[in-house]
C-alpha positions as CSV (number, residue, x, y, z in Angstrom):
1,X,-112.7,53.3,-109.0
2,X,-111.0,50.6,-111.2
3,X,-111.3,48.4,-113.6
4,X,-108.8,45.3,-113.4
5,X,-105.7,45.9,-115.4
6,X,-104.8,44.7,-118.7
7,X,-101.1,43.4,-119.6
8,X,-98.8,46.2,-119.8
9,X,-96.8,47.4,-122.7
10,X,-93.5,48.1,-122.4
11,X,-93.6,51.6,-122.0
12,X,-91.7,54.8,-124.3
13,X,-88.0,55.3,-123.5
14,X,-87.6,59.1,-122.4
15,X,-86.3,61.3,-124.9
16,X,-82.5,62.9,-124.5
17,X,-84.2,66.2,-123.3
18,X,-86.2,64.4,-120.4
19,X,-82.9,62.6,-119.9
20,X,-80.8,65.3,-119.5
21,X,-83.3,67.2,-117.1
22,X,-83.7,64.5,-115.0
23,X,-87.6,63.9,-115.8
24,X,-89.5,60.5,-115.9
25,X,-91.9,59.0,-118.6
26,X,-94.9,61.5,-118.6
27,X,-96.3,58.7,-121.6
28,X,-100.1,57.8,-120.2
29,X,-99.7,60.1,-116.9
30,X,-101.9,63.8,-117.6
31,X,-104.5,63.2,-115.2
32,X,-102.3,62.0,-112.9
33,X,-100.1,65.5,-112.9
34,X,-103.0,67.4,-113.4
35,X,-103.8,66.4,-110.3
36,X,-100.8,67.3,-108.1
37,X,-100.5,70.8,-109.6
38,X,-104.2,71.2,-108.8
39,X,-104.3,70.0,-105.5
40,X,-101.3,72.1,-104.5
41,X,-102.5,75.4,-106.3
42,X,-105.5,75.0,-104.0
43,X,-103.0,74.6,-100.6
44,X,-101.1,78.2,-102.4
45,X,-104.6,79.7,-102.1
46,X,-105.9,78.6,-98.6
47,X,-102.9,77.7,-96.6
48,X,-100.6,81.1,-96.6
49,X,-103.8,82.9,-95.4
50,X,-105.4,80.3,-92.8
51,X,-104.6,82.5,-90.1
52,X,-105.9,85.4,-92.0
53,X,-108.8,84.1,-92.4
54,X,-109.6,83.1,-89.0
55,X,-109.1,85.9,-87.1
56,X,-111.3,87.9,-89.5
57,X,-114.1,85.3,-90.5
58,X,-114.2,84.1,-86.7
59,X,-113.0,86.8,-84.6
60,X,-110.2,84.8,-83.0
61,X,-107.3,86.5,-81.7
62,X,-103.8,85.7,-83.8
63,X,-102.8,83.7,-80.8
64,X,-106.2,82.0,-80.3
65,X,-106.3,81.0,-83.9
66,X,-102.7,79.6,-83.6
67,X,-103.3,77.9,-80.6
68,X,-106.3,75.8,-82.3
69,X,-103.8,74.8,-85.4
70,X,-101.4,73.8,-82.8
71,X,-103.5,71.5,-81.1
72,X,-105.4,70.1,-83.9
73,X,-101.7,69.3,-85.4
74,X,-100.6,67.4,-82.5
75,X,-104.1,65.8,-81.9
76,X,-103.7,64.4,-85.6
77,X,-99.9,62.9,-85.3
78,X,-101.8,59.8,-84.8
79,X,-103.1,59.7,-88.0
80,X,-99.4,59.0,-89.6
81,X,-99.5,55.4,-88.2
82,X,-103.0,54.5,-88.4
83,X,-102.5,54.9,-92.1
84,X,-100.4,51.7,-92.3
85,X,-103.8,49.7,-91.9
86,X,-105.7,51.7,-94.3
87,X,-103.0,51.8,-96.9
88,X,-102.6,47.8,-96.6
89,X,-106.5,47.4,-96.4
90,X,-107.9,49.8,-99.3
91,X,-104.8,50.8,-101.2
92,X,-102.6,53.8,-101.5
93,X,-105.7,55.4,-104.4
94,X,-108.2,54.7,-102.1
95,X,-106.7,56.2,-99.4
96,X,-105.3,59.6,-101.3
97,X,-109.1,60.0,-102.6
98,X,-109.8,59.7,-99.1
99,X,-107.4,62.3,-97.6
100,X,-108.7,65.0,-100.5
101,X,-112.3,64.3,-99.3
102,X,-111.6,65.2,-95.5
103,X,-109.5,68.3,-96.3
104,X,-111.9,69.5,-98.8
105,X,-115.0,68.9,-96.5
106,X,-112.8,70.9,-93.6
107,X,-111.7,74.3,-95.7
108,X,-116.2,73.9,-96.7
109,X,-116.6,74.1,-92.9
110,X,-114.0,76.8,-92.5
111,X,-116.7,79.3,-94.3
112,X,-119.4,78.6,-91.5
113,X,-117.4,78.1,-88.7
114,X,-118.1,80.3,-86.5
115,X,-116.2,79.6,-82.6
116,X,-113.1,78.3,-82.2
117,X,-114.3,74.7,-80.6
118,X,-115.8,74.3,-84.3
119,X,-112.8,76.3,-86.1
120,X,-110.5,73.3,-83.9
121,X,-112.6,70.0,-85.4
122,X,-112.3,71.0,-88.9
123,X,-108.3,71.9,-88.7
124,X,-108.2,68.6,-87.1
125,X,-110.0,67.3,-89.5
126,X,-107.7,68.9,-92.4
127,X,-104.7,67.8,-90.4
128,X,-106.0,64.2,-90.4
129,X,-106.3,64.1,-94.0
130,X,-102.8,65.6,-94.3
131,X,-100.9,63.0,-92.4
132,X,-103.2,60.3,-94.3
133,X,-102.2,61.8,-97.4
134,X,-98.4,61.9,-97.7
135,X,-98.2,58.2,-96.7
136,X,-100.4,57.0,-99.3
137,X,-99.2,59.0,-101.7
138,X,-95.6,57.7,-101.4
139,X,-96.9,54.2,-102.1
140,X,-99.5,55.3,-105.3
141,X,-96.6,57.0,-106.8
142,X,-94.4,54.0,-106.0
143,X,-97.2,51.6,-107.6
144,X,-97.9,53.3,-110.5
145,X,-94.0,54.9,-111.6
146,X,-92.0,52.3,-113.8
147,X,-89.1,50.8,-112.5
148,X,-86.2,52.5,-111.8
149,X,-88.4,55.8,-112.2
150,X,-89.0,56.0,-108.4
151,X,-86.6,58.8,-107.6
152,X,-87.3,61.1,-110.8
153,X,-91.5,60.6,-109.8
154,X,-91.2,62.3,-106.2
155,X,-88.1,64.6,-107.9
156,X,-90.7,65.9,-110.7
157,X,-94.0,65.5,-108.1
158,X,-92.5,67.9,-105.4
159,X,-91.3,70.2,-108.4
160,X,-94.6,70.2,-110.1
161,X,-96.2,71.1,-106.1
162,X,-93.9,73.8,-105.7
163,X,-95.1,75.1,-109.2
164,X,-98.9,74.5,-107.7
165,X,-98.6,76.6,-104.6
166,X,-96.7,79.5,-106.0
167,X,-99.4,79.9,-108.7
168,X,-101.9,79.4,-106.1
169,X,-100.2,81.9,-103.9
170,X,-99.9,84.3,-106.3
171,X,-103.5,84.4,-107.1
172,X,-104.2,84.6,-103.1
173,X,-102.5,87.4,-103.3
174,X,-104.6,89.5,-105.4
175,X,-108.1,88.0,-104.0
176,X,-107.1,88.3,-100.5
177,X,-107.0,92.2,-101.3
178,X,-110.6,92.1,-101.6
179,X,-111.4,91.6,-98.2
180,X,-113.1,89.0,-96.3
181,X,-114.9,88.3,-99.7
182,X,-112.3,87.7,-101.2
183,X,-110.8,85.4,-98.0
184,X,-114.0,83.4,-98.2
185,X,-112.9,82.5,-102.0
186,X,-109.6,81.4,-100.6
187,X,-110.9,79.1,-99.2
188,X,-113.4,77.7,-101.1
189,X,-111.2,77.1,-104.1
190,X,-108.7,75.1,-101.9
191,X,-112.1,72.6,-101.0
192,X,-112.8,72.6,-105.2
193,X,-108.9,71.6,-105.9
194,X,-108.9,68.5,-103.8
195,X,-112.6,67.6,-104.6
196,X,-111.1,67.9,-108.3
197,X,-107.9,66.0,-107.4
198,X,-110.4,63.3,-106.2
199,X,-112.0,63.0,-109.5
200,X,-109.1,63.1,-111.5
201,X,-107.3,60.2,-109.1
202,X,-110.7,58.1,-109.8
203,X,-110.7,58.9,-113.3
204,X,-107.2,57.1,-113.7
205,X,-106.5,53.0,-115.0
206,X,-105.3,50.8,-113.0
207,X,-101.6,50.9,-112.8
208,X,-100.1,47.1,-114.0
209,X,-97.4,48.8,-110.8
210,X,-94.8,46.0,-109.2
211,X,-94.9,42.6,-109.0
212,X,-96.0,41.9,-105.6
213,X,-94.4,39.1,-104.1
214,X,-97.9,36.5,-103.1
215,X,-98.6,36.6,-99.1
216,X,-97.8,33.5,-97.2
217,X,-100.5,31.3,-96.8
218,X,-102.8,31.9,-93.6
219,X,-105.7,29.6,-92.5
220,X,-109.3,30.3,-93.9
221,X,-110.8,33.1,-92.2
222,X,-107.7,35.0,-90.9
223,X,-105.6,37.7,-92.2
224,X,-102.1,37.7,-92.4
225,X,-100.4,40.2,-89.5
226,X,-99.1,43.1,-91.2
227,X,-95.0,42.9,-91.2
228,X,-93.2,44.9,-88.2
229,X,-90.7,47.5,-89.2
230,X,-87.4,45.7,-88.7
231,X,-84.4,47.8,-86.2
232,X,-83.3,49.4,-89.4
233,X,-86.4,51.2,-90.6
234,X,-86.9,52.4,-87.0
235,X,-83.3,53.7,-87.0
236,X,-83.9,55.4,-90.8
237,X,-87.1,56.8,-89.3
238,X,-85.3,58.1,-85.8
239,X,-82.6,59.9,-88.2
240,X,-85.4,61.5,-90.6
241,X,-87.0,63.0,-87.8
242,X,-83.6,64.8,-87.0
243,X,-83.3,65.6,-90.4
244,X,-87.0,67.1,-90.9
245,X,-85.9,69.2,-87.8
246,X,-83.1,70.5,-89.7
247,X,-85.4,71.0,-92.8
248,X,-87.9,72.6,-91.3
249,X,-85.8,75.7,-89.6
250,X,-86.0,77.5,-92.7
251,X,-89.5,78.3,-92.3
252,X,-89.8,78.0,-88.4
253,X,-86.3,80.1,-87.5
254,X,-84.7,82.1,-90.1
255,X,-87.3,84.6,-90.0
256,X,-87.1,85.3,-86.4
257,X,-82.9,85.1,-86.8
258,X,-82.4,87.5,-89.6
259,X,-84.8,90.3,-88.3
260,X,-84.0,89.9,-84.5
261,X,-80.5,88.7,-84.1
262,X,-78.8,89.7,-87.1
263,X,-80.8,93.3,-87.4
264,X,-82.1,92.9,-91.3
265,X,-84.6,94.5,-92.8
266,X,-87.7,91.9,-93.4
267,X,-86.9,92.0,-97.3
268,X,-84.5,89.9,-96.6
269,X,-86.3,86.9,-95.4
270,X,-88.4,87.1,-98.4
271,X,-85.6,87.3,-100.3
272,X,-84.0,84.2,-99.2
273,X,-87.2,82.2,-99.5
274,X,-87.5,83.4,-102.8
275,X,-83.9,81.8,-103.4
276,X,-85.1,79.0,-102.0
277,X,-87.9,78.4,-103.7
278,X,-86.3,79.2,-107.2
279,X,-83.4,76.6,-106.6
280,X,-85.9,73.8,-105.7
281,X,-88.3,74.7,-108.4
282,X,-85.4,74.8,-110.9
283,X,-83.0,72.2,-109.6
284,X,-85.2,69.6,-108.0
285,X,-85.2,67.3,-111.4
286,X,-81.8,68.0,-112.5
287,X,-80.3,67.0,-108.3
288,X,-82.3,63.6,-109.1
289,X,-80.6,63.2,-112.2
290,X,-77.5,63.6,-110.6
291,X,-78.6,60.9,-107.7
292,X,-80.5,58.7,-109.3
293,X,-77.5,56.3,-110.1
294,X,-75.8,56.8,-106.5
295,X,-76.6,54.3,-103.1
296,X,-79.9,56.6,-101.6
297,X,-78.3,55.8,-98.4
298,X,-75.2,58.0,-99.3
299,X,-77.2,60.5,-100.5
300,X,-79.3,60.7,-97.5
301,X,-75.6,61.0,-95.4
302,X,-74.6,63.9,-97.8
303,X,-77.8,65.8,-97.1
304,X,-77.4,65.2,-93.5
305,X,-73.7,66.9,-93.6
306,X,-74.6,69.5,-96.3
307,X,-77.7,70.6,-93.4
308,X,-74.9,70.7,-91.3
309,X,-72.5,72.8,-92.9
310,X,-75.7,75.4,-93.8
311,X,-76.5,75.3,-90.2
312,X,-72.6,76.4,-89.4
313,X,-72.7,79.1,-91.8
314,X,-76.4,80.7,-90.9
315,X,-74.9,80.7,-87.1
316,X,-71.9,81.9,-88.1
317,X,-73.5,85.1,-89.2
318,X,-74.2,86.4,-86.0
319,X,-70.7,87.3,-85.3
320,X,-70.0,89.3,-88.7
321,X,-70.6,92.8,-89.4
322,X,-73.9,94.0,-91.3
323,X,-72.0,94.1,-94.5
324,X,-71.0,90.8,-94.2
325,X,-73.9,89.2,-93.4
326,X,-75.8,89.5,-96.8
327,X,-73.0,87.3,-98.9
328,X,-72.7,85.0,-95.9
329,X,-76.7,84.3,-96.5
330,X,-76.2,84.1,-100.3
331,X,-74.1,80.8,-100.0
332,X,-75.5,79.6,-96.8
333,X,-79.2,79.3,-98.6
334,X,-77.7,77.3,-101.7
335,X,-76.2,75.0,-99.2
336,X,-78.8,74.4,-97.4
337,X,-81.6,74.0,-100.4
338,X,-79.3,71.7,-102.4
339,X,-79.2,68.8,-99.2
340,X,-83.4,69.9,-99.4
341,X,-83.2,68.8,-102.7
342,X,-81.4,65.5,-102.2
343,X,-83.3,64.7,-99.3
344,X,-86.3,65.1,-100.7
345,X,-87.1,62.7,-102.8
346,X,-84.1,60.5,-101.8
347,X,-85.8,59.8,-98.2
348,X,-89.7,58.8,-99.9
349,X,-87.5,56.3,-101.8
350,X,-85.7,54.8,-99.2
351,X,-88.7,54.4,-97.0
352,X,-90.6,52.7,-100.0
353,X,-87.8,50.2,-100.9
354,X,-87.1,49.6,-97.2
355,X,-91.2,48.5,-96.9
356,X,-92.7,45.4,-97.6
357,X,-93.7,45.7,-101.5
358,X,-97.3,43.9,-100.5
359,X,-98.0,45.9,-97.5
360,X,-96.1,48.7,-97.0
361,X,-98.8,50.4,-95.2
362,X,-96.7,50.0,-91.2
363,X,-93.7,51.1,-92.9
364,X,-95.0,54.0,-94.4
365,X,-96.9,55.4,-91.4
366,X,-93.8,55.3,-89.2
367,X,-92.2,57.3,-91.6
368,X,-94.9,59.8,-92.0
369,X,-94.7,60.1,-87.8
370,X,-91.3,61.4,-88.6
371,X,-92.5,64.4,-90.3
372,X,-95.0,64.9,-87.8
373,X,-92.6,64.7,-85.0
374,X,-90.2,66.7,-86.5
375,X,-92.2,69.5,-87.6
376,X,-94.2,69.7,-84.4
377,X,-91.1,69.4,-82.3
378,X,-89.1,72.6,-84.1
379,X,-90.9,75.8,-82.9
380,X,-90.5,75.0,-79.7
381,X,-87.4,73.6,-79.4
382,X,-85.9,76.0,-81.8
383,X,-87.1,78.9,-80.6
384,X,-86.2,77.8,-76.6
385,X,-82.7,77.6,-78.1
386,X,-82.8,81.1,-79.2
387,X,-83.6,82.5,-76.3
388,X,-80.3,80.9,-75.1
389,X,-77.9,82.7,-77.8
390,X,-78.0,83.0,-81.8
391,X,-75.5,80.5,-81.9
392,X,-77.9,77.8,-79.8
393,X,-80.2,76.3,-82.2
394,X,-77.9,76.5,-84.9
395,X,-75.2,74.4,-82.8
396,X,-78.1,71.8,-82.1
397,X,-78.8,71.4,-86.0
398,X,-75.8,70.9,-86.8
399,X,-75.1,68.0,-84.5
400,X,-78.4,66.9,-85.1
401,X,-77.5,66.7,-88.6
402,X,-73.9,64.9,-88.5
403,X,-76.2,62.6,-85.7
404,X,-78.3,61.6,-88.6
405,X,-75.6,61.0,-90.9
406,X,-74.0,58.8,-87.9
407,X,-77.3,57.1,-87.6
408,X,-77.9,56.3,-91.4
409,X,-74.7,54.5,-91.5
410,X,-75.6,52.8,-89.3
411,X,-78.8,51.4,-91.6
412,X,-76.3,51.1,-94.9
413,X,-74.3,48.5,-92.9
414,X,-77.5,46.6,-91.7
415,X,-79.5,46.7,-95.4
416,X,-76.6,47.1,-97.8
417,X,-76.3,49.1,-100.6
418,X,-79.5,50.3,-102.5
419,X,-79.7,51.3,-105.5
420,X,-82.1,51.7,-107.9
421,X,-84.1,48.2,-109.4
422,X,-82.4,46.6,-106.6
423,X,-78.6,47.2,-107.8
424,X,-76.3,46.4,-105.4
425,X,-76.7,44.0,-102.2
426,X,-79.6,46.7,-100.2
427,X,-83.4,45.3,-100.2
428,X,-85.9,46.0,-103.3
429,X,-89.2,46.1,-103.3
430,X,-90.6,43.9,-100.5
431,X,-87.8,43.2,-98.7
């Protein structure tokens, strides 16, 4: 896939205008964006209409179908963690190519599958090659970003993606009109986009990336044990996972909440999903501008509180009037998109400059397992909470977030302060 790398050149100071919108140096980097818009366009085709899909291509009852993703999402929570291995043993490229392959040979099955014991191997094949993705992508970008760019790559990366799957979902939306034909498509050109993203990865030099600090010498023969995430990096990963819970009630519980327990009319939740998405496609760059400079730690502890206060102010909309409830909703969703946009990016840093800078791979996995854990862990325990009261579940992310926040101070006074390059007294690369 690559060639070894020649010396680096010191490479182009951004311009005032990339500056000011908080953007990185692009100089040398056009395959490498090319691929993330394509690869997510592709997830904007496939993934909004999975379900669709299924129950028409297959026959599978809605319930059926969601059953199957269920359990192929839980089967493939393992794949988080075994990634640490791969990631130390191939490399992060190796690894993303990797992760492409699987999903894009899984949405090629989806057109023949035909039962849902073949419909379940290839969504737990697509889920395996999800939770081997996001860990190995944290580390590429970390290898092949300058220094000091770390924050303003996952700020522009996850603003380019959202870019990616509202043009792909866009185009869903007219060829899904044409039937199961036009279903079929779907998901075909989600398999091309990562089969493309592969070849566009392979297709890049080798990055010069960070010094690596050399490995401790090990007798003939043997390899060196892969480090053990330290009590801190458990306690950052144990606080993520109560902050992806937060994160991920936007999808998983405001559209039940504002149809059934505050009486709106569906346009709503599209409406504040729109919001959403504008504010992070918009604002993600410029919030990492505004972070960049500031200890990640800290930031992380803002978002936590800022979920917190959201989560007050959705709850507290229960209890108003109809007429009420509309303005309340218009400042709760900036609320809670601006901690998404600081946590974002923010907590991929943190978990990078908290690993090992020579094999990060351990480090990395347990972080993904967070995301996992946290996302598989939020319709059920959201939804048991709303059964309890429209107040429940919002109550529970609120202390879950200030529990984070509690938690994450807890790392700042273990590692220090970090900063970016290693400012302050926190641990840089590979410590």
């Amino acid at each position: 896939m690559s060639t070894a790398p020649s010396a680096p050149s010191a490479p182009p100071r951004p311009g005032r205008l990339s500056t000011a919108l908080g953007l990185p140096r692009l100089s040398g980097q056009r395959l490498l964006l090319a691929a993330v818009v394509i690869d997510s366009a592709g997830s904007g085709l496939a993934v909004p209409f999975l379900l669709l899909y299924l129950t028409r291509q297959d026959h599978l009852t809605a319930a059926t179908a969601g059953t199957v993703l269920t359990v192929a999402g839980a089967a493939a929570l393992a794949a988080g963690p075994l990634s640490g291995p791969l990631i130390d043993r191939w490399g992060p490229g190796r690894l993303v190519q990797a992760a492409h392959v699987l999903r894009a040979t899984a949405f090629l099955g989806y057109l023949t599958a035909g039962s849902p014991p073949a419909v379940l191997a290839l969504a737990t094949l697509a889920a395996l090659g999800d939770n081997l993705f996001w860990p190995a992508n944290r580390a590429f970008l970390a290898r092949r970003c300058p220094p000091g760019e770390l924050l303003r790559w996952y700020g522009l990366e996850r603003t380019l993606r959202n870019v990616g799957l509202a043009a792909g979902g866009l185009a869903a939306g007219f060829l899904a009109g044409s039937g199961l034909t036009g279903l079929r498509l779907l998901m075909a050109g989600n398999a091309v986009s990562y089969a493309l993203a592969t070849v566009l990865i392979a297709l890049l030099p080798t990055a010069a990336g960070r010094p690596c600090p050399d490995p401790a010498p090990v007798a003939p023969g043997a390899r060196p044990a892969a480090p053990r995430p330290d009590a801190a990096y458990v306690t950052m990963v144990a606080a993520n996972t109560l902050l992806v819970l937060v994160c991920v009630a936007l999808p998983v519980l405001v559209p039940l909440y504002v149809v059934q327990q505050l009486r709106q009319p569906s346009w709503v939740v599209g409406a504040v999903f729109a919001l959403n998405t504008l504010l992070v496609t918009a604002g993600q760059t410029l919030v990492v501008r505004h972070v960049e400079r500031r200890e990640y730690l800290r930031t992380l502890q803002w978002a936590a509180v800022l979920w917190s206060a959201a989560a007050v102010l959705f709850g507290a909309a229960s209890g108003l009037p109809g007429t009420a409830v509309l303005p309340l909703l218009a400042v709760a969703v900036p609320v809670f998109t601006a901690a998404e946009l600081m946590h974002a990016p923010t907590s991929d840093a943190v978990a990078v400059r908290m690993a090992p800078a020579d094999r990060p791979g351990r480090h990395l996995g347990l972080h993904q397992l967070s995301w996992g854990v946290g996302s598989a862990l939020a319709p059920w325990l959201l939804t048991g909470a709303l059964t309890l009261g429209p107040w429940w579940p919002w109550a529970l992310l609120a202390v879950g977030g200030l529990s984070a926040a509690v938690a994450l101070a807890a790392v700042r006074r273990a590692v220090g302060r970090m900063l970016p390059d290693g400012d302050g007294d926190g641990p840089g690369p590979g410590k």
